[in-house]
DSSP file (Angstrom, degrees, kcal/mol; ACC not computed):
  #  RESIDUE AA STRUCTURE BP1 BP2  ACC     N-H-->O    O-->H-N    N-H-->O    O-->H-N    TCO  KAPPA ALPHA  PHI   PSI    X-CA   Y-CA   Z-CA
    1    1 A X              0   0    0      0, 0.0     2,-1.4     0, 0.0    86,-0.0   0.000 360.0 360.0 360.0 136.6   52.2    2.9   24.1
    2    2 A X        -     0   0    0      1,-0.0    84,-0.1     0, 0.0   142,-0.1  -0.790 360.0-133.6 -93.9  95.8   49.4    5.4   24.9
    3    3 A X        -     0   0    0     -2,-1.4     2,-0.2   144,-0.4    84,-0.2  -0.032  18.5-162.7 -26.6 139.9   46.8    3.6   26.9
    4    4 A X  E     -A   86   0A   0     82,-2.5    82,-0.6     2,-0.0     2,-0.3  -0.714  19.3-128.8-110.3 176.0   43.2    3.5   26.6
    5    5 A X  E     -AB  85  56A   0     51,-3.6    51,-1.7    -2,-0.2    50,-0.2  -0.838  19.9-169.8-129.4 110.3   40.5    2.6   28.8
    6    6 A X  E     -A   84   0A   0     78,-2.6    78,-1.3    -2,-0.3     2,-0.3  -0.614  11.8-173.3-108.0 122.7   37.7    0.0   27.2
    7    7 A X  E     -A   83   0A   0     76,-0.2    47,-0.8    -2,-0.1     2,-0.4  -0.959   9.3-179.7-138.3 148.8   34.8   -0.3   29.5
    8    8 A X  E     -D   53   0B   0     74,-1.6     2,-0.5    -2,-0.3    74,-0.2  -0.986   7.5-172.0-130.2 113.2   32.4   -2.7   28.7
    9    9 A X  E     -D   52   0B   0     43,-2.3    43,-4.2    -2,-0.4     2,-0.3  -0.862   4.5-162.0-132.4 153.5   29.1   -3.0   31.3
   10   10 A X  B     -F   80   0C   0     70,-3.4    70,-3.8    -2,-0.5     2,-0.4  -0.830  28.6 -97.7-123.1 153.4   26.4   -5.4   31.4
   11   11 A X    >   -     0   0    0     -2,-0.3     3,-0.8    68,-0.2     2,-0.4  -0.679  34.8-121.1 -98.7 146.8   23.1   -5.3   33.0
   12   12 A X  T 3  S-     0   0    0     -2,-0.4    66,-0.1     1,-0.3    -1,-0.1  -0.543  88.3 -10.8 -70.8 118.4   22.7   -6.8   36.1
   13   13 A X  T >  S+     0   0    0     -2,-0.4     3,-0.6     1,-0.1    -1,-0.3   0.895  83.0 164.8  57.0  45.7   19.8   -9.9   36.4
   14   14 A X  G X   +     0   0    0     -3,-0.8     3,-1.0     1,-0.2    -1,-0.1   0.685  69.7  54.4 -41.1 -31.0   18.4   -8.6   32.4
   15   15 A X  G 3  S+     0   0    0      1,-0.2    -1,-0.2     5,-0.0     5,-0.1   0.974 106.8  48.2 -72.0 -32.1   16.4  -11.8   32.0
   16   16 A X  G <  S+     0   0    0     -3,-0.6     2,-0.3     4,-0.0    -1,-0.2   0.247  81.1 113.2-126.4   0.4   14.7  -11.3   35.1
   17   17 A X    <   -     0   0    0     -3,-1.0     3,-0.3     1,-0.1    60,-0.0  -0.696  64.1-144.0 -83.8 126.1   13.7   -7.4   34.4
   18   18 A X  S    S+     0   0    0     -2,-0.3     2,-0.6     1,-0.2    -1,-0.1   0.861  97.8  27.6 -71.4 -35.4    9.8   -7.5   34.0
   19   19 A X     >  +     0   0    0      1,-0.1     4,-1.8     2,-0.0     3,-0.3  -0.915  67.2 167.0-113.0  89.2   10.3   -4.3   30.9
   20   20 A X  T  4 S+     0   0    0     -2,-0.6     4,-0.1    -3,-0.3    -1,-0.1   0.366  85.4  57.7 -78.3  -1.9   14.0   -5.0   29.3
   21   21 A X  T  4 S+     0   0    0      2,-0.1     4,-0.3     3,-0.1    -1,-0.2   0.543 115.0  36.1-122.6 -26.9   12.8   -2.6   26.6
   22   22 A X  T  > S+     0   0    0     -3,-0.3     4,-0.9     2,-0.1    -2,-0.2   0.783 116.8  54.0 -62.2 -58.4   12.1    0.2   29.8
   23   23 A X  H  X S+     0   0    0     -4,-1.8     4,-0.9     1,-0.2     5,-0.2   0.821 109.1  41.5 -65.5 -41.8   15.0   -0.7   31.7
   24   24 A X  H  > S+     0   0    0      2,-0.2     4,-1.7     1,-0.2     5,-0.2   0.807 110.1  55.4 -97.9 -19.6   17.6   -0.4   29.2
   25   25 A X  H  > S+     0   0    0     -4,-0.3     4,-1.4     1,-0.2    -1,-0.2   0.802 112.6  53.5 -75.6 -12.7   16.2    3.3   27.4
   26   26 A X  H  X S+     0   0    0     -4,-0.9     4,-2.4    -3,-0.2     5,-0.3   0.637 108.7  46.3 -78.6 -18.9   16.5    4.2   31.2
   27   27 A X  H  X S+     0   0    0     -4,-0.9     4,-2.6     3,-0.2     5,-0.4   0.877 108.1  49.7 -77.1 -39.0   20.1    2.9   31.1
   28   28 A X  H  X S+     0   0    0     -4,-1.7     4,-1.6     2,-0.2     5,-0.2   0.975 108.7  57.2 -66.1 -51.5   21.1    4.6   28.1
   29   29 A X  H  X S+     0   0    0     -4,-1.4     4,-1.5     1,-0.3     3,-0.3   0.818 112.7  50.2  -6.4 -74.7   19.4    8.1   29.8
   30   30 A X  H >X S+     0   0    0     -4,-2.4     3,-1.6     1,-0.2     4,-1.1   0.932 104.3  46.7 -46.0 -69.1   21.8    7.2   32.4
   31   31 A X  H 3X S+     0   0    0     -4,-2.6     4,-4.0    -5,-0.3    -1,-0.2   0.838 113.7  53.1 -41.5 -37.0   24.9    6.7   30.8
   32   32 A X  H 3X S+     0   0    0     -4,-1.6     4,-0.6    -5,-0.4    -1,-0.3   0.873 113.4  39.8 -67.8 -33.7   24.3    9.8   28.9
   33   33 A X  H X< S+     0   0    0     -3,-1.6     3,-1.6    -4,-1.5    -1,-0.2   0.991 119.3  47.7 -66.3 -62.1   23.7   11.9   31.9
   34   34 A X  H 3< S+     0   0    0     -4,-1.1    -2,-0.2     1,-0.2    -3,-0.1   0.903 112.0  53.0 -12.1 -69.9   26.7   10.0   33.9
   35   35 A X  H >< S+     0   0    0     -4,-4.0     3,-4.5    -5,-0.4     5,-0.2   0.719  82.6 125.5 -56.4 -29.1   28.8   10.6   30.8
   36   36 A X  T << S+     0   0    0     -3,-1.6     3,-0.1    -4,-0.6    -3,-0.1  -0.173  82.6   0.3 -42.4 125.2   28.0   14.4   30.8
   37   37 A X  T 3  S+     0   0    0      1,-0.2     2,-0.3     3,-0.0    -1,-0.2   0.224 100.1 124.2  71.7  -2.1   31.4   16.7   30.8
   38   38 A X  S <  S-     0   0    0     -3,-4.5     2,-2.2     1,-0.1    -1,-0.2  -0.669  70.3-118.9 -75.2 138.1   33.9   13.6   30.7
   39   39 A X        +     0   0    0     -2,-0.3    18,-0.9    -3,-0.1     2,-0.6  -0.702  41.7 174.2 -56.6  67.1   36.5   13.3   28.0
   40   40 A X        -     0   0    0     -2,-2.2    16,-0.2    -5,-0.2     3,-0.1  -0.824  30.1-155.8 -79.1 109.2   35.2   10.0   26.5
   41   41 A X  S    S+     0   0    0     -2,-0.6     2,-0.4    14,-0.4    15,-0.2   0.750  96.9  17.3 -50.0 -23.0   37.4    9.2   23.1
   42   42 A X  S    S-     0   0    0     13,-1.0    -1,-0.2     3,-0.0     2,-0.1  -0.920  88.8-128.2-159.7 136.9   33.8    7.2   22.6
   43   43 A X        -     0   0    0     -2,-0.4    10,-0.2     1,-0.1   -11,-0.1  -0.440  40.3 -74.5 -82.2 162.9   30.6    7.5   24.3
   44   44 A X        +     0   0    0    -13,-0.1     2,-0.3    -2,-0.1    10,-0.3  -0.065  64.4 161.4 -24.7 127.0   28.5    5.1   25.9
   45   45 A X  E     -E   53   0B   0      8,-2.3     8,-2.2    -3,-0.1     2,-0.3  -0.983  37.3-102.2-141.7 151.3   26.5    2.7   23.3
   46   46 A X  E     +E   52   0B   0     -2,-0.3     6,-0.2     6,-0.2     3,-0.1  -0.726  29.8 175.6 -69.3 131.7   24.8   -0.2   22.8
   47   47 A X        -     0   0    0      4,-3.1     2,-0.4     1,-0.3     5,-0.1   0.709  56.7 -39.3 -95.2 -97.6   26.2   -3.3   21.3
   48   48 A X  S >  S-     0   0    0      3,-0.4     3,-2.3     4,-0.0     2,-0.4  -0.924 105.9 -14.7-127.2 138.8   24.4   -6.5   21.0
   49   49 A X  T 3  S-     0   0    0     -2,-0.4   -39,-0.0     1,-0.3    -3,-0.0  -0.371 120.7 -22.5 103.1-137.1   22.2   -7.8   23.9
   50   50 A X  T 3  S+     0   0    0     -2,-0.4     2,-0.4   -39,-0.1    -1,-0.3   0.547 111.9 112.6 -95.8 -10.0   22.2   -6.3   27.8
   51   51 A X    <   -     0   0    0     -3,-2.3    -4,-3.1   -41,-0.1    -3,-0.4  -0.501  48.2-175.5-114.5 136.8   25.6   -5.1   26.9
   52   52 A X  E     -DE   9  46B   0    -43,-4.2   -43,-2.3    -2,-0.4     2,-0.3  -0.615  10.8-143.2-115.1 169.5   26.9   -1.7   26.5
   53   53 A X  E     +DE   8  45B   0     -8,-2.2    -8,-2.3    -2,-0.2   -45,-0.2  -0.836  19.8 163.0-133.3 169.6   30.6    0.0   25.4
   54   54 A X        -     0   0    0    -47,-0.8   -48,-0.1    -2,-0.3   -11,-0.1  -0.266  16.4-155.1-151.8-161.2   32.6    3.0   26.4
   55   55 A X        -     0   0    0    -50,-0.2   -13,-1.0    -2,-0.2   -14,-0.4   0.453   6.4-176.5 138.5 101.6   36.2    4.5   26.1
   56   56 A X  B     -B    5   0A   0    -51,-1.7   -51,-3.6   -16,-0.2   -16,-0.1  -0.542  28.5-147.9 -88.8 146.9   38.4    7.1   28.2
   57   57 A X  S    S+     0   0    0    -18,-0.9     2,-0.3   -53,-0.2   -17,-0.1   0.065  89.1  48.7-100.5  11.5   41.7    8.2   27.4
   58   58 A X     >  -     0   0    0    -19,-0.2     4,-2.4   -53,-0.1     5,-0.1  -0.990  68.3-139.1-142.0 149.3   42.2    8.4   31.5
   59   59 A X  H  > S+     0   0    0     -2,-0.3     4,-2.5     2,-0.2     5,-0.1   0.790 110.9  60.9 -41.0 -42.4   41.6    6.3   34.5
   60   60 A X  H  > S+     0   0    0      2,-0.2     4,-1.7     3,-0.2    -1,-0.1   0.769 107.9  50.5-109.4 -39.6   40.3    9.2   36.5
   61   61 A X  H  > S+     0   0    0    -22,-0.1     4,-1.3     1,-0.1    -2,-0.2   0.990 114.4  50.5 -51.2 -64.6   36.9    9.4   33.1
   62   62 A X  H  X S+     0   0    0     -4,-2.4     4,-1.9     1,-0.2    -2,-0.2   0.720 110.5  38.2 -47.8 -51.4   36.4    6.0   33.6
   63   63 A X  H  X S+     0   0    0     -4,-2.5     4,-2.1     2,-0.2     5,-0.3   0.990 115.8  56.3 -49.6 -73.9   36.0    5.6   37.1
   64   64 A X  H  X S+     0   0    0     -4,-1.7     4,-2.5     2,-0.2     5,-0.4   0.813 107.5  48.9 -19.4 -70.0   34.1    8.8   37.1
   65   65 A X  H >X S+     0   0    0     -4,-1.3     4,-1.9     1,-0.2     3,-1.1   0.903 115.9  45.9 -34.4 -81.4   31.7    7.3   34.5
   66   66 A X  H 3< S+     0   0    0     -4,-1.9     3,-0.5     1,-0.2     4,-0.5   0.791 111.7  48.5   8.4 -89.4   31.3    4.2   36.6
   67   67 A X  H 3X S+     0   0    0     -4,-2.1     4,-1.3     1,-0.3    -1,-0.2   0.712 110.9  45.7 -52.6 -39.6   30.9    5.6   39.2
   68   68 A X  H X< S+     0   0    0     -4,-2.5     3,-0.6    -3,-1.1    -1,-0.3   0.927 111.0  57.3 -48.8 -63.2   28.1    8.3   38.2
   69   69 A X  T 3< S+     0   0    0     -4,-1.9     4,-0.3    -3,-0.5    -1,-0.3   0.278 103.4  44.5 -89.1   7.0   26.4    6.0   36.6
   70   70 A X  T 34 S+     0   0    0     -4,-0.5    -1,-0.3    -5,-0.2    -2,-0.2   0.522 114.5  55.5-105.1 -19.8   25.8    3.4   39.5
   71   71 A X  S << S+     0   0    0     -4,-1.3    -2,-0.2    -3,-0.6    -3,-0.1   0.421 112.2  38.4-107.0  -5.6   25.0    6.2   41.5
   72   72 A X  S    S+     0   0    0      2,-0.1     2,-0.4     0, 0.0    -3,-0.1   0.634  89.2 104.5-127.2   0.9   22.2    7.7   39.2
   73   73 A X  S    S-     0   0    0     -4,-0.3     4,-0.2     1,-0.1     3,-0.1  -0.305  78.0-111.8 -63.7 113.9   20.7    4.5   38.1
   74   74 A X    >   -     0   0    0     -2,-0.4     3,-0.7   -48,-0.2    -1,-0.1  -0.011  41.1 -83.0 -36.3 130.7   17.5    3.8   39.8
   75   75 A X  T 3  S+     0   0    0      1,-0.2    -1,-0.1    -3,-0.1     3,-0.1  -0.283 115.0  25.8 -80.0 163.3   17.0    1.1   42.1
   76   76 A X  T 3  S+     0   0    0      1,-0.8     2,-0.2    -3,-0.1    -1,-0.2   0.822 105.8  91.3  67.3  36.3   16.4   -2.5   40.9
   77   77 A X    <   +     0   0    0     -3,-0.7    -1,-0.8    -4,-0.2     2,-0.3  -0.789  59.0 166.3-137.5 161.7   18.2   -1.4   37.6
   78   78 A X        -     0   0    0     -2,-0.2     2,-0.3   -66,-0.1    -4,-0.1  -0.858  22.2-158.6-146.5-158.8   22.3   -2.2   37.9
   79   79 A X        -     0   0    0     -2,-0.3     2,-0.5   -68,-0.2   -68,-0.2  -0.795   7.4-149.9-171.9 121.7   25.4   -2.3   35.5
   80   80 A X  B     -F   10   0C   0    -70,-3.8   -70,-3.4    -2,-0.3    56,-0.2  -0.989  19.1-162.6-107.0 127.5   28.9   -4.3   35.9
   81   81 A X  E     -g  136   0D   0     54,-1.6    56,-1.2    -2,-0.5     2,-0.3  -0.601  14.7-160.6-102.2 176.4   31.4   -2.8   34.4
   82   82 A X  E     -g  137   0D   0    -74,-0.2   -74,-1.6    54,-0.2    56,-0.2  -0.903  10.5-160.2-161.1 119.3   35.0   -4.1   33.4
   83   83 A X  E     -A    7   0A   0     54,-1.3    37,-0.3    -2,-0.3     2,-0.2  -0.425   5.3-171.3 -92.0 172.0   37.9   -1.7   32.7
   84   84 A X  E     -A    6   0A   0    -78,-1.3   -78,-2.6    54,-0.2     2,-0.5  -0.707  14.8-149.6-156.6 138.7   40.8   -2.8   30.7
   85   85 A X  E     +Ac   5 140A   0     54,-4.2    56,-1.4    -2,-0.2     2,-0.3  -0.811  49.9  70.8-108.5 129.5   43.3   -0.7   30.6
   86   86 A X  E    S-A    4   0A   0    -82,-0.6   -82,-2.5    -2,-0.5     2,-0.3  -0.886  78.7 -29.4 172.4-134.9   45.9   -1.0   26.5
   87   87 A X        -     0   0    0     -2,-0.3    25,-1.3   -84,-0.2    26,-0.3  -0.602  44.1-168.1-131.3 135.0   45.9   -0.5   23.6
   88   88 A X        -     0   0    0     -2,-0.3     2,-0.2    22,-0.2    22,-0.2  -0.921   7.4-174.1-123.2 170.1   42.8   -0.4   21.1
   89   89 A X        -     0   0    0     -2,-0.3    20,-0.5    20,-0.2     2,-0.5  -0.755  25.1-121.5-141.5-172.0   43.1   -0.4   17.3
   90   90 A X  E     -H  108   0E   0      1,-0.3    18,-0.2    18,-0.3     3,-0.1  -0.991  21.2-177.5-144.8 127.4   40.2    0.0   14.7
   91   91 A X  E    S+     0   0E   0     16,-5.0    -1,-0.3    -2,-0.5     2,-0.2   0.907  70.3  18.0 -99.3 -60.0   40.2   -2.8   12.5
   92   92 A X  E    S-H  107   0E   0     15,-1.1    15,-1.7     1,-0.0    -1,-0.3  -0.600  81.3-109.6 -84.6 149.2   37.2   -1.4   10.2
   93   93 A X        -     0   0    0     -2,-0.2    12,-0.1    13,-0.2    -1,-0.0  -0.684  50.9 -86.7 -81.6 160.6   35.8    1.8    9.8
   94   94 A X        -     0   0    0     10,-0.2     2,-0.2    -2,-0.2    12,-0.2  -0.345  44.6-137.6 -97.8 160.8   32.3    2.3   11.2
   95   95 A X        -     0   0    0     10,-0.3    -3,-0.0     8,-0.1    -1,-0.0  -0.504  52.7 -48.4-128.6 136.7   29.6    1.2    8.4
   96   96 A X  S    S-     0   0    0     -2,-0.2     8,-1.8     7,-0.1     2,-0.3   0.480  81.2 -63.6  25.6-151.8   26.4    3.7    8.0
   97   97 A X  B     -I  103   0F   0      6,-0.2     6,-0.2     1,-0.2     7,-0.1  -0.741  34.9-109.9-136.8 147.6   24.6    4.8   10.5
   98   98 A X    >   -     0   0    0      4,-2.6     3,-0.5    -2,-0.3    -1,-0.2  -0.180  48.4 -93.0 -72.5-173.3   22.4    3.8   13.2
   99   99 A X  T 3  S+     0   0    0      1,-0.2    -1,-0.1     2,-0.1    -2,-0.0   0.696 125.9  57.9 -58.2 -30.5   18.4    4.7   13.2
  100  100 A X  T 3  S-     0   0    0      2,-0.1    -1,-0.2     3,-0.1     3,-0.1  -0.099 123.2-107.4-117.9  26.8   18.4    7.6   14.9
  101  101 A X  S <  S+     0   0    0     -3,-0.5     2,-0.1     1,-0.2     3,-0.1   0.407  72.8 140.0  70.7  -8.2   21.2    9.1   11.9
  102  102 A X        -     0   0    0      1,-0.3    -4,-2.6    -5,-0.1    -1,-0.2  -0.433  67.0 -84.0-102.3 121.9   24.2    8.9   14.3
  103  103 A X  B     -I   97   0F   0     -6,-0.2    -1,-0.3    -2,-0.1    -6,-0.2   0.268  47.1-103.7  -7.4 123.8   27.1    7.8   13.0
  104  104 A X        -     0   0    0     -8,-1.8   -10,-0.2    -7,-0.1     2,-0.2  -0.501  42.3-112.0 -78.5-174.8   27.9    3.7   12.7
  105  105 A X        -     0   0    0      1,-0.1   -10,-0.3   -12,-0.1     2,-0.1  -0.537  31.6-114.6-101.6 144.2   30.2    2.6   15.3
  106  106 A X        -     0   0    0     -2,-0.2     2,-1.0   -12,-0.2   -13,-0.2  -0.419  26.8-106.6 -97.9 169.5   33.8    1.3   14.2
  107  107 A X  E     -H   92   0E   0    -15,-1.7   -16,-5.0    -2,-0.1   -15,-1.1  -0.753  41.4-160.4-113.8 103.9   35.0   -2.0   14.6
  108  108 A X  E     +H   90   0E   0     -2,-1.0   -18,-0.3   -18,-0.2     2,-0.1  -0.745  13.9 176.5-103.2 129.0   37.5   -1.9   17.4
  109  109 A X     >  +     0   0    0    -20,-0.5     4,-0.5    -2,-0.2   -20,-0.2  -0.050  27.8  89.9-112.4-149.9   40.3   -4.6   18.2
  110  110 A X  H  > S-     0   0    0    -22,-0.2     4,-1.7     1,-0.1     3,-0.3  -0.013  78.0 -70.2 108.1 165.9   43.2   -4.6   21.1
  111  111 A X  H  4 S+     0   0    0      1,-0.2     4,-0.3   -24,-0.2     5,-0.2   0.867 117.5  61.2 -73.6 -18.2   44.4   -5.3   24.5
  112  112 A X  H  4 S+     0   0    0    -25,-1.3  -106,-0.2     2,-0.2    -1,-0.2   0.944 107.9  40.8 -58.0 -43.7   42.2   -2.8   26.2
  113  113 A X  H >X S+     0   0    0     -4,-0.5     4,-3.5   -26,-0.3     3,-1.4   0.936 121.4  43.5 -88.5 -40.3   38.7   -4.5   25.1
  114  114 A X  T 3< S+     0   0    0     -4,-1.7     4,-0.3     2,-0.2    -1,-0.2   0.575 121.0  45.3 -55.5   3.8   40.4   -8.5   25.8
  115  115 A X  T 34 S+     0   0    0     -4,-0.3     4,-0.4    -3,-0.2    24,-0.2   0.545 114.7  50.8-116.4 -28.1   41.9   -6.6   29.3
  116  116 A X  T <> S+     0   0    0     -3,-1.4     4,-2.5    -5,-0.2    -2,-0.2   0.902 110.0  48.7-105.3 -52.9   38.4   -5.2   29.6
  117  117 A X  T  < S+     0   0    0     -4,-3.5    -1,-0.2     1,-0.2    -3,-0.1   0.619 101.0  55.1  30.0 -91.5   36.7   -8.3   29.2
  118  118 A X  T  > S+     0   0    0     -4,-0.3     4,-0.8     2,-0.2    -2,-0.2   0.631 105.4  57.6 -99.2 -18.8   38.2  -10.4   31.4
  119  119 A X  H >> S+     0   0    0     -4,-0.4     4,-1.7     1,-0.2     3,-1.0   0.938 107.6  51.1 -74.6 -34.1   37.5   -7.7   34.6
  120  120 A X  H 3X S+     0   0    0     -4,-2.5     4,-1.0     1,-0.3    -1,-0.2   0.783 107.8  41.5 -99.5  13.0   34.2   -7.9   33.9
  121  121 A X  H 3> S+     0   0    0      2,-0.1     4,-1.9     3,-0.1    -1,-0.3   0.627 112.8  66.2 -92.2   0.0   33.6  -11.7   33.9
  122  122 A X  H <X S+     0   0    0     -3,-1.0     4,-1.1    -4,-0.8    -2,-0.2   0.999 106.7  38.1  28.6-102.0   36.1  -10.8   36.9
  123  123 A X  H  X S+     0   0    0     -4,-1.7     4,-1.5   -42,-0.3    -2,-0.1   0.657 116.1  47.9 -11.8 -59.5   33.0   -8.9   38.5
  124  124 A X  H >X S+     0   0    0     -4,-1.0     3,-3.7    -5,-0.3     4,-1.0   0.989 108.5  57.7 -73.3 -65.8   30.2  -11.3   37.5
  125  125 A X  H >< S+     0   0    0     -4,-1.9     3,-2.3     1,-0.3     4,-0.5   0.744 110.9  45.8 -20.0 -62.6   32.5  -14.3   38.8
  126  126 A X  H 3<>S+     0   0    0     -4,-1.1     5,-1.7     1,-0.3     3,-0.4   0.737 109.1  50.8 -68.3 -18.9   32.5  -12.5   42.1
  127  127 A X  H <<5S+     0   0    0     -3,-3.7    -1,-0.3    -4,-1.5    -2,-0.2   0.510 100.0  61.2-101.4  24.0   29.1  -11.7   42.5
  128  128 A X  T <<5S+     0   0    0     -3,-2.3    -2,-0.2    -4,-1.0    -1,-0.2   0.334  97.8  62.0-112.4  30.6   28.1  -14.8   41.9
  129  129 A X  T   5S-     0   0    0     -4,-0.5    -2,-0.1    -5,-0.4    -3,-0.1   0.374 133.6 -84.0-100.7  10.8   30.1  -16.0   45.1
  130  130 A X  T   5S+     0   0    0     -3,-0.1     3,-0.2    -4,-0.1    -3,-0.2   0.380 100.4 123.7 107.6  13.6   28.1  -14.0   46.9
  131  131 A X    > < +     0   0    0     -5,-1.7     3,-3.4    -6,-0.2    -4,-0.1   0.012  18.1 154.5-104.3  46.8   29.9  -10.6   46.4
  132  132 A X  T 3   +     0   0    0      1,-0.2    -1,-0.2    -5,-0.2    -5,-0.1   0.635  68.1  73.9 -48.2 -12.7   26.8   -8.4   44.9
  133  133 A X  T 3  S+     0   0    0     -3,-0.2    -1,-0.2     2,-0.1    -2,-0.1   0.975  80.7  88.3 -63.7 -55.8   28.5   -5.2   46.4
  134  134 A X    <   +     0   0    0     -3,-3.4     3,-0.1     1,-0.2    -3,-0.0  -0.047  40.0 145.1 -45.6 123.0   31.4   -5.6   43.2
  135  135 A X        +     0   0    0      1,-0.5   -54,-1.6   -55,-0.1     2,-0.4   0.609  60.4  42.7-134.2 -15.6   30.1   -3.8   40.2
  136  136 A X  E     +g   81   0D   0    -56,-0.2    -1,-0.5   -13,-0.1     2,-0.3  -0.997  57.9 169.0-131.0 127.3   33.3   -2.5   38.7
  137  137 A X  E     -g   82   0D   0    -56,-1.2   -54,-1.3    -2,-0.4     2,-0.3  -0.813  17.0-154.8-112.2 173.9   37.0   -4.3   38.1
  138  138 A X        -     0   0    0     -2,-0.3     2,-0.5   -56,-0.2   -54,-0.2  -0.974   3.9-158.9-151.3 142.6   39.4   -3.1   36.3
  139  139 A X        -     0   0    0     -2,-0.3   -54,-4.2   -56,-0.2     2,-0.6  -0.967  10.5-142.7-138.7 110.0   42.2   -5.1   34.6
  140  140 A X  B     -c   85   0A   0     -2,-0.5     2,-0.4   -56,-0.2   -54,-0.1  -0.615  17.8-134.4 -54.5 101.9   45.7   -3.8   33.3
  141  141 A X    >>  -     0   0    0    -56,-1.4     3,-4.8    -2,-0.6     4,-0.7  -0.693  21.0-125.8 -71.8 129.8   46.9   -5.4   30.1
  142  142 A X  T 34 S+     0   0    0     -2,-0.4     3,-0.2     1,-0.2    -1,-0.1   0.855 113.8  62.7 -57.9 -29.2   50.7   -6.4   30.7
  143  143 A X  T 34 S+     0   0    0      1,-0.2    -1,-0.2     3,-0.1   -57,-0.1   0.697 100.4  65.7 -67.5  -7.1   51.4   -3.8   26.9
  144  144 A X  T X4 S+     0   0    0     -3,-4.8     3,-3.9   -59,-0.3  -141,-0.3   0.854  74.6 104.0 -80.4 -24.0   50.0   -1.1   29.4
  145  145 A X  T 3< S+     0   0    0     -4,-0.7    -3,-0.0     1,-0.3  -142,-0.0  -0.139  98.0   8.0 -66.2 157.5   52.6   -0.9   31.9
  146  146 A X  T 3         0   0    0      1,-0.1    -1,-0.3     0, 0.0    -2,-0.1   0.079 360.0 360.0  32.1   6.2   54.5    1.8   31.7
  147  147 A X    <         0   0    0     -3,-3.9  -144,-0.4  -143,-0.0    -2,-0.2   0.406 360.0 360.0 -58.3 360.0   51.8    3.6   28.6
């Protein structure tokens, strides 16, 4: 099996952001900037909510992304992310288009985004034991080992 890597990041304390409509066109900025020169199989987007979606065909994008992007985000903005590293599969093909004419987004199933998931309620679990430092996990689906 050739791995992927599904990351899936959430904004940190969103209810509590005085402009969520500010905050998050500065997130997207970021990601895009972050995202700049990586070999992402899909770029940063928004899905529903605070929560945004990804996907590297290596560990070494993913981190990178992550990493980038915590590091160019403004303070009193965050992101948790949650890797999971297996297999994704496209159950639909993406539907129209979004507003801004960009291709829609396809409708993706697999162990990578359940793998991907479960690190980042991982994350949130731990920072809300007091371990705000954690912003990224990452979780291995058992169909990855050896991909």
């Amino acid at each position: 099996m050739n791995a992927s890597y599904a990351l899936i990041a959430d904004i940190i304390r969103s209810r509590e952001l005085p402009d969520r409509r500010r905050a998050q066109r500065i997130i997207h900025e970021t990601l895009e900037q972050a995202a700049e020169g990586l070999a992402l199989t899909q770029r940063p987007y928004a899905t529903v909510g605070d929560e945004l979606q990804a996907v590297s065909a290596t560990l070494a994008d993913a981190l990178a992304l992550t990493m980038r992007t915590h590091l160019l985000l403004p303070e009193g903005l965050g992101l948790r992310f949650g890797i999971g590293v297996g297999a994704i599969s496209e159950v639909e093909s993406a539907a129209g288009s979004g507003a801004d004419g960009t291709p829609g987004r396809p409708i993706q199933d697999g162990s990578a985004w359940w793998a991907a998931r479960e690190a980042i309620e991982k994350a949130h679990h731990l920072q809300d034991a007091g371990r705000s430092f954690i912003r990224t996990w990452l979780r291995s689906h058992p169909d990855a080992i050896g991909g």
